[in-house]
C-alpha positions as CSV (number, residue, x, y, z in Angstrom):
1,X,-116.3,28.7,-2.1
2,X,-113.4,27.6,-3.7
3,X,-111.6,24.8,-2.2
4,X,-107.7,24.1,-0.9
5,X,-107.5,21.4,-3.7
6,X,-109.3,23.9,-6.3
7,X,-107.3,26.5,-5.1
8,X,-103.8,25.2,-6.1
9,X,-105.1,23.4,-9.1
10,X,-105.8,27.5,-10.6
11,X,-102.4,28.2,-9.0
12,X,-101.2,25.6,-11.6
13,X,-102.8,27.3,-14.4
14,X,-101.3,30.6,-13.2
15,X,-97.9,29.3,-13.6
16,X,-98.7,27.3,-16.8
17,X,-100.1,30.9,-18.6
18,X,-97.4,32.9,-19.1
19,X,-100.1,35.9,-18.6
20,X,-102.1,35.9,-15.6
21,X,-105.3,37.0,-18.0
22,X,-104.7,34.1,-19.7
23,X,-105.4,31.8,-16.6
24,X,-109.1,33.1,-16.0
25,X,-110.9,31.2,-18.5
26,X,-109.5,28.4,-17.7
27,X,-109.7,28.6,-14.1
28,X,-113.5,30.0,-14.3
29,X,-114.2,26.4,-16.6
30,X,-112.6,24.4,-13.9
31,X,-115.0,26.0,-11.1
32,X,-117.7,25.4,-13.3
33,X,-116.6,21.7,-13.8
34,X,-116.2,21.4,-10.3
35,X,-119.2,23.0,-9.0
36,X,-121.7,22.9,-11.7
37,X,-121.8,26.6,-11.8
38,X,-120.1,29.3,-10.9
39,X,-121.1,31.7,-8.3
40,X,-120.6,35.2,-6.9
41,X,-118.4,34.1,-3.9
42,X,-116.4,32.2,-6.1
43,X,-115.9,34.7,-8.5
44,X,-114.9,37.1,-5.6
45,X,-112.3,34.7,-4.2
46,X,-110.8,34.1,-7.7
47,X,-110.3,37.5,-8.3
48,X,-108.1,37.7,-4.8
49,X,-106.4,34.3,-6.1
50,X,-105.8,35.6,-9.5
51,X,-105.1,39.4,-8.2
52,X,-107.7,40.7,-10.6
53,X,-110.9,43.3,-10.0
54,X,-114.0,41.6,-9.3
55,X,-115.2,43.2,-12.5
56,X,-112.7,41.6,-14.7
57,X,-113.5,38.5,-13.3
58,X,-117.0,39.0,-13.8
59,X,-116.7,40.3,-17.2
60,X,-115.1,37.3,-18.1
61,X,-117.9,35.1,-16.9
62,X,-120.8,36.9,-18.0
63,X,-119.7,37.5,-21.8
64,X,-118.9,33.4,-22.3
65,X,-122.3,31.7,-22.9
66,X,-120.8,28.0,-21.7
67,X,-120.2,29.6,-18.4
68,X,-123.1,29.5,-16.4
69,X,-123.7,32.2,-12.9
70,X,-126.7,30.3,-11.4
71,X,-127.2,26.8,-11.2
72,X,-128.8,24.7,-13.7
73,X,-131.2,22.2,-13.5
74,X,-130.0,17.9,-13.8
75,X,-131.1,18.2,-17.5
76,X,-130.1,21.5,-19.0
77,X,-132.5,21.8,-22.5
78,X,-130.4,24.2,-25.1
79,X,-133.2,25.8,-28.2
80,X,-131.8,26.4,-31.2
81,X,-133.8,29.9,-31.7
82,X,-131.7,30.5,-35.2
83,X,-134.2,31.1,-38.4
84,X,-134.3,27.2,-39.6
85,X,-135.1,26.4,-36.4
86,X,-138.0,29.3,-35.6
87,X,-139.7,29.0,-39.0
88,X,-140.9,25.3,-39.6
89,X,-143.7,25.2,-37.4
90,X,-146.8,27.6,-36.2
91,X,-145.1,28.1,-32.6
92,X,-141.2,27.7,-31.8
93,X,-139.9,24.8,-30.2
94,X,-138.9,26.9,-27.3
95,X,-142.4,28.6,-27.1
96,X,-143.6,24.9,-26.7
97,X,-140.6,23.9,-24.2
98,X,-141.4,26.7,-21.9
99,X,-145.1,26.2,-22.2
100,X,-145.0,22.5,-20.9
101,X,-142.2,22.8,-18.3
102,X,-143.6,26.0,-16.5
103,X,-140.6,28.2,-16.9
104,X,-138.8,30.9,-19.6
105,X,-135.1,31.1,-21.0
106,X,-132.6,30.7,-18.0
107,X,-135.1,29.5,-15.9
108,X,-135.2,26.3,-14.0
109,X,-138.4,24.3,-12.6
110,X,-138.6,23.8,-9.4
111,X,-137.9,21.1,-8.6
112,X,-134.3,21.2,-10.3
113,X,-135.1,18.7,-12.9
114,X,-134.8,20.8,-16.1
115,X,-133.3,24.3,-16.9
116,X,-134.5,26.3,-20.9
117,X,-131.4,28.0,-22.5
118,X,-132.3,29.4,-26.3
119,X,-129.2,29.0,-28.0
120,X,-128.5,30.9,-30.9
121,X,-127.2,27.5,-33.7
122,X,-126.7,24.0,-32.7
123,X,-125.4,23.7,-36.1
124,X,-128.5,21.4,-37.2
125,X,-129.9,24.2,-40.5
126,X,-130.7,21.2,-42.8
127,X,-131.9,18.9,-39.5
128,X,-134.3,21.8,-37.6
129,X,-135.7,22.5,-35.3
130,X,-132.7,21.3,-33.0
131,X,-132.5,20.8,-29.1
132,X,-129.7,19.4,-26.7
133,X,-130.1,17.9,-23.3
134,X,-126.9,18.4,-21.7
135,X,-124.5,16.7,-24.2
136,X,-127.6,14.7,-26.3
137,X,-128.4,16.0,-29.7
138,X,-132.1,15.8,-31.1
139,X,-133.0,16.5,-34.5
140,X,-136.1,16.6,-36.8
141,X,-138.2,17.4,-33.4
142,X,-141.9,17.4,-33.6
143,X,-144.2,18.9,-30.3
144,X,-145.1,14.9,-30.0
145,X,-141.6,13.8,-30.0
146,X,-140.4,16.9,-28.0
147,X,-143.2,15.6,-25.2
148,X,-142.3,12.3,-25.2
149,X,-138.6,13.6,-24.2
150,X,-139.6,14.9,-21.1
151,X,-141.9,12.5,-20.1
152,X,-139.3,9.8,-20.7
153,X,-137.3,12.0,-18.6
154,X,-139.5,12.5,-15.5
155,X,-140.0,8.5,-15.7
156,X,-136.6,8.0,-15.4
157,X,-136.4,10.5,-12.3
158,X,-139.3,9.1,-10.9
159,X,-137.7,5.3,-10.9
160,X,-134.5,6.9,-9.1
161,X,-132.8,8.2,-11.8
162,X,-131.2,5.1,-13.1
């Protein structure tokens, strides 16, 4: 739920957007930054904060694609699926990514390590196929390369996460 500090930071927004409307973007990316995601109870209180339907709310937060409605997992892997990306190799990056990690696009393994988004561009045409790990870019990936990511990743979980 949303917070007494959360709370008056969106009543902030509500007085900085001259339009109320205005304020529920912003105020959806703040629970998000906050929280990580944002969920049905908060969407239900921000529509009684904001004095909006529940639908608008909603309609806000499910058409955005950097909003997220369900919690993602510590290393949140975005697939370019755009046509440079999907046509250099025999099988799709994402085909392989959801092969070795056990789960499908908007899914999350679990043990909350990785969550599978395909992503329409990452803007990488002339670089593809193209991934990002929360705010790391990767380029140029091969399976080999692509497995060695993970790995890498689990090792680092598995020492503590340092």
């Amino acid at each position: 739920m949303i917070d007494a500090g959360l709370k008056k930071e969106i009543e902030g927004l509500m007085i900085k957007f001259p339009c109320i409307d205005s304020a529920i973007l912003p105020s959806l990316t703040l629970i998000q930054e906050r929280k990580g995601f944002i969920s049905q109870g908060d969407m239900e209180e921000l529509s009684r904060i904001l004095k909006f339907s529940q639908a608008r709310i909603f309609s806000v937060a499910s058409f955005y694609s950097m909003l997220k409605l369900r919690p993602r997992g510590k290393y949140h892997l975005q697939v370019c699926t755009n046509i440079s990306c999907s046509l250099l190799r025999e099988k799709t990056l994402m085909e392989h990514l959801s092969r070795i990690l056990g789960i499908g696009d908007g899914e999350t393994t679990g043990d909350g390590l990785f969550s599978l988004e395909a992503v329409e561009c990452l803007g990488s045409c002339g670089y593809a196929p193209a991934m990002m790990i929360n705010s790391d870019h990767f380029e140029n990936l091969g399976f080999d390369q692509v497995d060695r990511i993970i790995e890498s990743l689990r090792e680092k979980e598995r020492a503590g996460g340092v």
